[in-house]
VONU-251905 format. One line per field, with one value per residue: residue in one letter; residue number from 1; y, z, x of N, C-alpha, C, O in turn. Coordinates in nm, 3 decimals. Layout:
N
aa <- [A, ...]
i <- [NUM, ...]
n_Y <- [Y, ...]
n_Z <- [Z, ...]
n_X <- [X, ...]
ca_Y <- [Y, ...]
ca_Z <- [Z, ...]
ca_X <- [X, ...]
c_Y <- [Y, ...]
c_Z <- [Z, ...]
c_X <- [X, ...]
o_Y <- [Y, ...]
o_Z <- [Z, ...]
o_X <- [X, ...]
% end
This chain:
132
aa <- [X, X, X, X, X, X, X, X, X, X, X, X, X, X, X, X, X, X, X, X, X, X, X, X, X, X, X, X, X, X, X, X, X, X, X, X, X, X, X, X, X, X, X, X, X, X, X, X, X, X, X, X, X, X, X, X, X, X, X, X, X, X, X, X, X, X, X, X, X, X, X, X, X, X, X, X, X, X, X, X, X, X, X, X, X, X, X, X, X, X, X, X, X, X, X, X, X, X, X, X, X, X, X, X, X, X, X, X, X, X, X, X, X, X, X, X, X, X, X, X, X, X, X, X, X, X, X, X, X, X, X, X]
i <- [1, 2, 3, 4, 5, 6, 7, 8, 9, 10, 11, 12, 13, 14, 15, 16, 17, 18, 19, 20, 21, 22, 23, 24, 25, 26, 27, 28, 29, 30, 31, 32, 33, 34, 35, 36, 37, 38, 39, 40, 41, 42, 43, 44, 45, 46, 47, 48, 49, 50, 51, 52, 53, 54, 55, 56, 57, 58, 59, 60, 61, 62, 63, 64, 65, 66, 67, 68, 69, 70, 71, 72, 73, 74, 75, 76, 77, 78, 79, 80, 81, 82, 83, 84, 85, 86, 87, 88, 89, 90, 91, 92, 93, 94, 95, 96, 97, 98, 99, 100, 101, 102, 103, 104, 105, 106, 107, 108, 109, 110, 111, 112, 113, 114, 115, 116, 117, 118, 119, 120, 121, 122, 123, 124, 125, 126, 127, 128, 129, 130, 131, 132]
n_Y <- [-0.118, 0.272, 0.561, 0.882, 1.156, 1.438, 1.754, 2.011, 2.215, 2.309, 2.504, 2.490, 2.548, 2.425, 2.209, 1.920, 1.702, 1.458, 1.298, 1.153, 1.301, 1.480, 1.788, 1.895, 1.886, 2.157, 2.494, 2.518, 2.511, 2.343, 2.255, 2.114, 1.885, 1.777, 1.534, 1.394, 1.119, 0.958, 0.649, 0.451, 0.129, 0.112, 0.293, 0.614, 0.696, 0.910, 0.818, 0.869, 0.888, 1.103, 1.438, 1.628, 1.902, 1.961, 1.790, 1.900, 2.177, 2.097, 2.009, 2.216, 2.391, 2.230, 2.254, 2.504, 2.534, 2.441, 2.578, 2.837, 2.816, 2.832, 2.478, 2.427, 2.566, 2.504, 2.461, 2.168, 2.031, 1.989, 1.849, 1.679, 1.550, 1.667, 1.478, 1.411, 1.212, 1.168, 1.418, 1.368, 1.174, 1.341, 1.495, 1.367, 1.268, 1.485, 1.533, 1.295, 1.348, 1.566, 1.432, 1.295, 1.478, 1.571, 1.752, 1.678, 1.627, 1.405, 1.202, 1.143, 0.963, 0.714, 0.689, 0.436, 0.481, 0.665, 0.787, 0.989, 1.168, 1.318, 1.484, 1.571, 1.625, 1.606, 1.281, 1.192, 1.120, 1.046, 0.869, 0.805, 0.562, 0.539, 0.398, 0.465]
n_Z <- [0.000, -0.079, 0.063, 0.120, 0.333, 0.480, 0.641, 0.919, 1.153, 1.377, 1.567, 1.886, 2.082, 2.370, 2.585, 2.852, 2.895, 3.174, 3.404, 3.378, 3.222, 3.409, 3.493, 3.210, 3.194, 3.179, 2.992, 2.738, 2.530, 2.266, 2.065, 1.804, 1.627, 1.273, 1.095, 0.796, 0.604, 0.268, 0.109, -0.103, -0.344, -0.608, -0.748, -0.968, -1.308, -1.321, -1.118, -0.880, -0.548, -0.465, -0.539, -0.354, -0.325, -0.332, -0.201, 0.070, 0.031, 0.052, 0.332, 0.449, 0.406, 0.504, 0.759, 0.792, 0.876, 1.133, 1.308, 1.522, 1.665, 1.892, 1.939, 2.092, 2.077, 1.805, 1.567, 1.443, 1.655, 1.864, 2.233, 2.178, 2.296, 2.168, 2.156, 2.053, 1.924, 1.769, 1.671, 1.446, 1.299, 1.207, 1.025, 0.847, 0.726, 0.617, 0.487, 0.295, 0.153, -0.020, -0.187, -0.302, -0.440, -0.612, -0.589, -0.507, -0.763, -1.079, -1.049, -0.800, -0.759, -0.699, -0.490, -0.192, 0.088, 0.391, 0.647, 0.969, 1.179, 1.485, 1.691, 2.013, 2.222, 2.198, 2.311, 2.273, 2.093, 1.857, 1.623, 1.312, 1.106, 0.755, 0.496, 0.116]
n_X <- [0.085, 0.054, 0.139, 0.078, 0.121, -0.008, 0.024, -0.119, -0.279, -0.462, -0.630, -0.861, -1.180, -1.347, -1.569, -1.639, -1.855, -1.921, -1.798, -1.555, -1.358, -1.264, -1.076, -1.138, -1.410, -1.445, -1.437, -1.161, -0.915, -0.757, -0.493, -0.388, -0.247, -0.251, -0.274, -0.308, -0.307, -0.291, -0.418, -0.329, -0.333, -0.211, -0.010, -0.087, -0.168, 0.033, 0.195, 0.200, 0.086, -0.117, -0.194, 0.016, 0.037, -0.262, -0.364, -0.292, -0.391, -0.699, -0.686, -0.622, -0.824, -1.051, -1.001, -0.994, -1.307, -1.323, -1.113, -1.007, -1.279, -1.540, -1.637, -1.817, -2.038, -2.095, -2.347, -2.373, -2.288, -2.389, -2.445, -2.271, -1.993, -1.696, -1.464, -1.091, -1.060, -1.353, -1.330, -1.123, -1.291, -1.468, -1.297, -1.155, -1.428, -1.531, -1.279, -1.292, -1.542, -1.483, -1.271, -1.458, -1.577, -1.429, -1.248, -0.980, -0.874, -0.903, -0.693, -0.704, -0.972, -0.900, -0.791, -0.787, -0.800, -0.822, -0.622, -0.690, -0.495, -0.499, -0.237, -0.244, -0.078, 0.280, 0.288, 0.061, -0.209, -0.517, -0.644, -0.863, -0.949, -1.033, -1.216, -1.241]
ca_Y <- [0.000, 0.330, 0.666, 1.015, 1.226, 1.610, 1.788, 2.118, 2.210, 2.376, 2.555, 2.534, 2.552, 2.304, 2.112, 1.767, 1.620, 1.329, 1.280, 1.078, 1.386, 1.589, 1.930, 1.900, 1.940, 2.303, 2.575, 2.484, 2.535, 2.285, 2.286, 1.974, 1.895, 1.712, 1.455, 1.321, 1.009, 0.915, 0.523, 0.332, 0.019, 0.117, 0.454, 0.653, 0.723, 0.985, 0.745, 0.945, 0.881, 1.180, 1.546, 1.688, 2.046, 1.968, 1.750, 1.997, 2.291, 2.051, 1.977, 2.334, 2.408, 2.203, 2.249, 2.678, 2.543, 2.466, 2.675, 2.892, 2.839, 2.711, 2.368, 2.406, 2.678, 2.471, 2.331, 2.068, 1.929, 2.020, 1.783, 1.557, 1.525, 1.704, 1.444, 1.405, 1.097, 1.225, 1.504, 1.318, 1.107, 1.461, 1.551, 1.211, 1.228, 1.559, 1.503, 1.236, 1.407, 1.641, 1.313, 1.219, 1.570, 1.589, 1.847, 1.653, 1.549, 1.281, 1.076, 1.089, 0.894, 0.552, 0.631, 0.377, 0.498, 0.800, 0.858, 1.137, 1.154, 1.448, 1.526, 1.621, 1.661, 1.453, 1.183, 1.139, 1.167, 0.960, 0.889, 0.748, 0.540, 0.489, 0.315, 0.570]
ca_Z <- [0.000, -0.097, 0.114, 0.160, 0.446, 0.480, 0.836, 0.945, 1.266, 1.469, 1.748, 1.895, 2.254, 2.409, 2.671, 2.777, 2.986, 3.187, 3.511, 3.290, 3.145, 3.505, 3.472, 3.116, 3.137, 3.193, 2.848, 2.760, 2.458, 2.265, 1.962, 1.724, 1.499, 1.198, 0.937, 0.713, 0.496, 0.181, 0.070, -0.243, -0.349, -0.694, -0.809, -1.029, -1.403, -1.311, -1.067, -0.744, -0.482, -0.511, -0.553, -0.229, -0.325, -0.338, -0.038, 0.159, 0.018, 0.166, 0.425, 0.540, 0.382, 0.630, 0.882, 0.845, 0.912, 1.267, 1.341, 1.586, 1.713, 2.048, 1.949, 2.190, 1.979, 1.629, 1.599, 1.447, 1.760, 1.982, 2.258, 2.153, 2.348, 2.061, 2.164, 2.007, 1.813, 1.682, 1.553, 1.350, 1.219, 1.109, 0.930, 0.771, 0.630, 0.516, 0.368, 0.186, 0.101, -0.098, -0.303, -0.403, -0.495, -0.750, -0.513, -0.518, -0.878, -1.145, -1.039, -0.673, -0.746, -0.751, -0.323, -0.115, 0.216, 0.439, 0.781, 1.008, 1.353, 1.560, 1.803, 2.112, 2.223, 2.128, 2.343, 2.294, 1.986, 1.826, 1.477, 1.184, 0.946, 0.684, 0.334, 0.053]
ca_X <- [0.000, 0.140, 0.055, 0.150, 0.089, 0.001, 0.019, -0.141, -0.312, -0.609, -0.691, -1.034, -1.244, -1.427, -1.595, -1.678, -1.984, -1.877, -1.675, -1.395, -1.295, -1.182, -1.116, -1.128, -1.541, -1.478, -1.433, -1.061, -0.884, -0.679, -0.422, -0.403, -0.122, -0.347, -0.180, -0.443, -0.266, -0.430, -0.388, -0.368, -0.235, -0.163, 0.017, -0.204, -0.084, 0.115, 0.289, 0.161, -0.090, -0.217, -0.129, 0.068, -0.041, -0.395, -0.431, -0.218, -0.486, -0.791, -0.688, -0.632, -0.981, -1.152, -0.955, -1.050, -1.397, -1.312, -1.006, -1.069, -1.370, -1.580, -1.678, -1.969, -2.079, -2.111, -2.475, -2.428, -2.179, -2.491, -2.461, -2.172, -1.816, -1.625, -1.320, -1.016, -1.124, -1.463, -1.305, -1.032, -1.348, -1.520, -1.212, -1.165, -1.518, -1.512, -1.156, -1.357, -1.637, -1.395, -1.208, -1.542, -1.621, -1.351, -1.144, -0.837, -0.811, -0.934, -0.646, -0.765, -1.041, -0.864, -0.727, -0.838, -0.826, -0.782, -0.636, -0.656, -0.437, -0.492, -0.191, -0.285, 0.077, 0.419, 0.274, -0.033, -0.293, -0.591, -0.649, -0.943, -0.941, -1.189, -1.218, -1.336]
c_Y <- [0.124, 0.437, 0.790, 1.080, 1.363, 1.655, 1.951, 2.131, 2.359, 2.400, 2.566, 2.560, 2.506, 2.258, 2.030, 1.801, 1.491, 1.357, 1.200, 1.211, 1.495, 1.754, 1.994, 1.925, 2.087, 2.365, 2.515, 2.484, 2.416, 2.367, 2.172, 1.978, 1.794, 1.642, 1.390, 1.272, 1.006, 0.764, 0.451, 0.275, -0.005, 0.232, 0.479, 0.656, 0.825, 0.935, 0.821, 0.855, 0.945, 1.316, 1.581, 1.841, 2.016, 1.916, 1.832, 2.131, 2.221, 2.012, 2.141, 2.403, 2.341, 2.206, 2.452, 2.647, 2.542, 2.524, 2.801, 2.940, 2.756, 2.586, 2.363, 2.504, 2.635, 2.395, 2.188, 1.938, 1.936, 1.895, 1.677, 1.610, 1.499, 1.607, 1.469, 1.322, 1.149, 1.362, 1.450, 1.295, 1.254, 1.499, 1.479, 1.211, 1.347, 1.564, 1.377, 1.275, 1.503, 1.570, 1.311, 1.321, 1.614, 1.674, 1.850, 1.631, 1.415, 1.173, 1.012, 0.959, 0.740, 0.531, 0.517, 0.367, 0.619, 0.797, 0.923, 1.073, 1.302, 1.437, 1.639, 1.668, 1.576, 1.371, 1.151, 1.211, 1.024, 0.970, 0.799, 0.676, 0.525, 0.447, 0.444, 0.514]
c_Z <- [0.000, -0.023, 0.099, 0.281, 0.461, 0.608, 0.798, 1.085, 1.284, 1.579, 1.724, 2.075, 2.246, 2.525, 2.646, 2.881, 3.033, 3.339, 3.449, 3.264, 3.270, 3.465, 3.322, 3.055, 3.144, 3.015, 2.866, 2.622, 2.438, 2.103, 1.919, 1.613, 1.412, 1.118, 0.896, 0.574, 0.400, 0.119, -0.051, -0.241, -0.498, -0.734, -0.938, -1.200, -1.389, -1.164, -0.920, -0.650, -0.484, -0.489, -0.450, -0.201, -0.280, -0.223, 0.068, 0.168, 0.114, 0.248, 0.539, 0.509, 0.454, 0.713, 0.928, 0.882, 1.100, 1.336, 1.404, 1.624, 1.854, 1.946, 2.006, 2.122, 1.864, 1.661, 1.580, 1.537, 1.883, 2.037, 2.268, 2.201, 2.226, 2.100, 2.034, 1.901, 1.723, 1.601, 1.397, 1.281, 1.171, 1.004, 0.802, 0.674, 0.587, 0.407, 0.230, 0.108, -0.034, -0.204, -0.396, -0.498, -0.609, -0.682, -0.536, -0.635, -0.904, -1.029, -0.850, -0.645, -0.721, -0.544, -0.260, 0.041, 0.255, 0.602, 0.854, 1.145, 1.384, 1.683, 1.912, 2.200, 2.158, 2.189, 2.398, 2.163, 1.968, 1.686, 1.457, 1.080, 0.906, 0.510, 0.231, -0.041]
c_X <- [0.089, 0.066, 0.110, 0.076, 0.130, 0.003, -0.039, -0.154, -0.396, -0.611, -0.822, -1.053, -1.304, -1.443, -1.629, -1.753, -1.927, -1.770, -1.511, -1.325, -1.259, -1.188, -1.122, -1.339, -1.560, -1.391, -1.281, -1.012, -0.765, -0.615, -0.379, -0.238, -0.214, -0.258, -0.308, -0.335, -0.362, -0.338, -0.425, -0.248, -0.144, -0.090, -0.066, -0.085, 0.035, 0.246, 0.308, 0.077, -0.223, -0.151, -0.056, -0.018, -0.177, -0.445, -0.425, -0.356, -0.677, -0.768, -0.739, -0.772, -1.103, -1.104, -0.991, -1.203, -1.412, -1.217, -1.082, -1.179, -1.382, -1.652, -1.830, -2.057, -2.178, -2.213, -2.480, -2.300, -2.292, -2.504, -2.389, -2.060, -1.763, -1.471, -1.201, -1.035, -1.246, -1.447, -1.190, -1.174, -1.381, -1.421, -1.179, -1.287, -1.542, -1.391, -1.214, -1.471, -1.545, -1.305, -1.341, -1.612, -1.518, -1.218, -1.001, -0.778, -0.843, -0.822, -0.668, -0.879, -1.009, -0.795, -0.854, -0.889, -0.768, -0.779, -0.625, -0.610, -0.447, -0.375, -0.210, -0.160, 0.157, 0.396, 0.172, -0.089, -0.373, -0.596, -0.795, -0.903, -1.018, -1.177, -1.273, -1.374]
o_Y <- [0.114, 0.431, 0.784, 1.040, 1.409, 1.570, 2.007, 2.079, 2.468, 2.329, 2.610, 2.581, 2.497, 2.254, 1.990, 1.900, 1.411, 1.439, 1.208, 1.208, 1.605, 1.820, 2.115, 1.959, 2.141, 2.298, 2.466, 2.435, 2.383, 2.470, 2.109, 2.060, 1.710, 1.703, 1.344, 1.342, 1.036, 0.769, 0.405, 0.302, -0.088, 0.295, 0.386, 0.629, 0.806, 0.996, 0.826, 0.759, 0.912, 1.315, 1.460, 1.879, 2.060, 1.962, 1.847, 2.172, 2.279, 1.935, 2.168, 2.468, 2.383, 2.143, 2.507, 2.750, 2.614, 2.522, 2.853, 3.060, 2.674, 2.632, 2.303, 2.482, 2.686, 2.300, 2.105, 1.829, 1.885, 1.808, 1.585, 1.717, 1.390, 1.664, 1.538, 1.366, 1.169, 1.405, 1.493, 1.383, 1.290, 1.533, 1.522, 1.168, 1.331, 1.588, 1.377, 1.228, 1.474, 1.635, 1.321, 1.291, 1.700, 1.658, 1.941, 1.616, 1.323, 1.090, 0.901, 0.882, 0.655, 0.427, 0.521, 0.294, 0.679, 0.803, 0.965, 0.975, 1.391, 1.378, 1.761, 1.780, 1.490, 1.296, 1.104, 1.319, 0.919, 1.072, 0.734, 0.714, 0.493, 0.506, 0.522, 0.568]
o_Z <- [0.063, -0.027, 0.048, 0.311, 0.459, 0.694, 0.690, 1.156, 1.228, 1.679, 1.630, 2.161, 2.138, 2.594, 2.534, 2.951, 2.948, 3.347, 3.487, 3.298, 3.228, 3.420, 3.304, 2.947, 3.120, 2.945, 2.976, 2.561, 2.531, 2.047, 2.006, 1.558, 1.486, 1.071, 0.971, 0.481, 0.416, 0.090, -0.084, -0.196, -0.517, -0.778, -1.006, -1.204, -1.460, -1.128, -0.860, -0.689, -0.494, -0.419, -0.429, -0.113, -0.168, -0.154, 0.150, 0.273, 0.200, 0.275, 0.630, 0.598, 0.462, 0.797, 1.037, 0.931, 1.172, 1.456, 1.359, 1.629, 1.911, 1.869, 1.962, 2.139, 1.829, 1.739, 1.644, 1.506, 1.992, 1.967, 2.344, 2.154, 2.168, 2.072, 1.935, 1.786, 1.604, 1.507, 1.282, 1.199, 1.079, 0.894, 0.686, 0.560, 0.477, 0.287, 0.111, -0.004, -0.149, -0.301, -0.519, -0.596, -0.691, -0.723, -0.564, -0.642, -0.823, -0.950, -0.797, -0.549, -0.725, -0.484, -0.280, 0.097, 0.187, 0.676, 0.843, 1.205, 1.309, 1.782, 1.899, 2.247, 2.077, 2.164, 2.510, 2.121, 2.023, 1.629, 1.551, 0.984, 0.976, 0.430, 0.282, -0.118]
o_X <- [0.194, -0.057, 0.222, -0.036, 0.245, -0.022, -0.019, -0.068, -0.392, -0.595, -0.889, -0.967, -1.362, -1.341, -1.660, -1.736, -1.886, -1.679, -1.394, -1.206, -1.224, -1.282, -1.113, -1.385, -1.668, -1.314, -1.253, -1.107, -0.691, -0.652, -0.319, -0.165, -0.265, -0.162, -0.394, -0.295, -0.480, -0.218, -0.535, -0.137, -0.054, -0.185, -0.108, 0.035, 0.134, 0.346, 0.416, 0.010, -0.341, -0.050, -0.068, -0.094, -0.201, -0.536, -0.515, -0.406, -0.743, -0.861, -0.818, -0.825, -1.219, -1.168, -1.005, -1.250, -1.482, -1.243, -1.184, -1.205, -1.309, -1.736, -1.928, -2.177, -2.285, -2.213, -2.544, -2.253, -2.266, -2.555, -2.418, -2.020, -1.759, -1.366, -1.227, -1.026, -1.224, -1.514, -1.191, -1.202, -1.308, -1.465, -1.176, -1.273, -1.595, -1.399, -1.184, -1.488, -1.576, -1.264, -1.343, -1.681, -1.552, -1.103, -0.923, -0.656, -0.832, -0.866, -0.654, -0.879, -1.098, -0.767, -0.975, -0.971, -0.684, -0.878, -0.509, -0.656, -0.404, -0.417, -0.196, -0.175, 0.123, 0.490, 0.155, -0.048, -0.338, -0.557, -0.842, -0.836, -1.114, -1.104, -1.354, -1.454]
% end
């Protein structure tokens, strides 16, 4: 399987609901380091995975949707423990939403998979994967 991997990163604010989560249910601001891989098992005609530029440009295109904001804010998170994990998956399936929308390029169409890791610091982060 062949991949590449883009990095950016996000700041947002957020709470959780839940005694698991300690003083972390109060407002609290984090900062993500993002890599979103993209996977295929074949190289495309042009003997890529898939563009660098272009993934690099969506990535940071959904990633200005939640960049600096409250989390607790965005309706349609109304209610849900914005974790670390459930946001990779949001990013993951909008990053796919955007393959299948042509975004990345014809030769995108042929990736197989996409995963997002959010670092939460250098020792510790969660990631997504998902089939496209």
């Amino acid at each position: 399987m062949f991949s590449i991997t883009v990095r950016d990163h996000v700041m947002v604010a957020h709470s959780f609901r839940g005694e698991v989560f300690g003083p972390a249910q109060k407002l609290h601001g984090a900062t993500f380091v993002v890599d979103a891989t993209f996977r295929r098992s074949e190289l495309d005609a042009d003997n890529i995975v898939v563009d660098i530029g272009k993934a690099t440009e969506e990535l940071k295109a959904v990633l200005a949707d939640l960049n600096y904001r409250n989390l607790d804010d965005v309706s349609e998170f109304a209610g849900i423990n914005t974790s670390t994990e459930f946001l990779a998956k949001v990013i993951a399936d909008r990053l796919a939403d955007r393959v299948h929308a042509g975004a990345l390029g014809e030769g995108a169409r042929g990736l197989e998979g996409i995963t997002v890791a959010l670092h939460e610091s250098h020792v510790a982060w969660a990631s997504y994967e998902r089939a496209l």
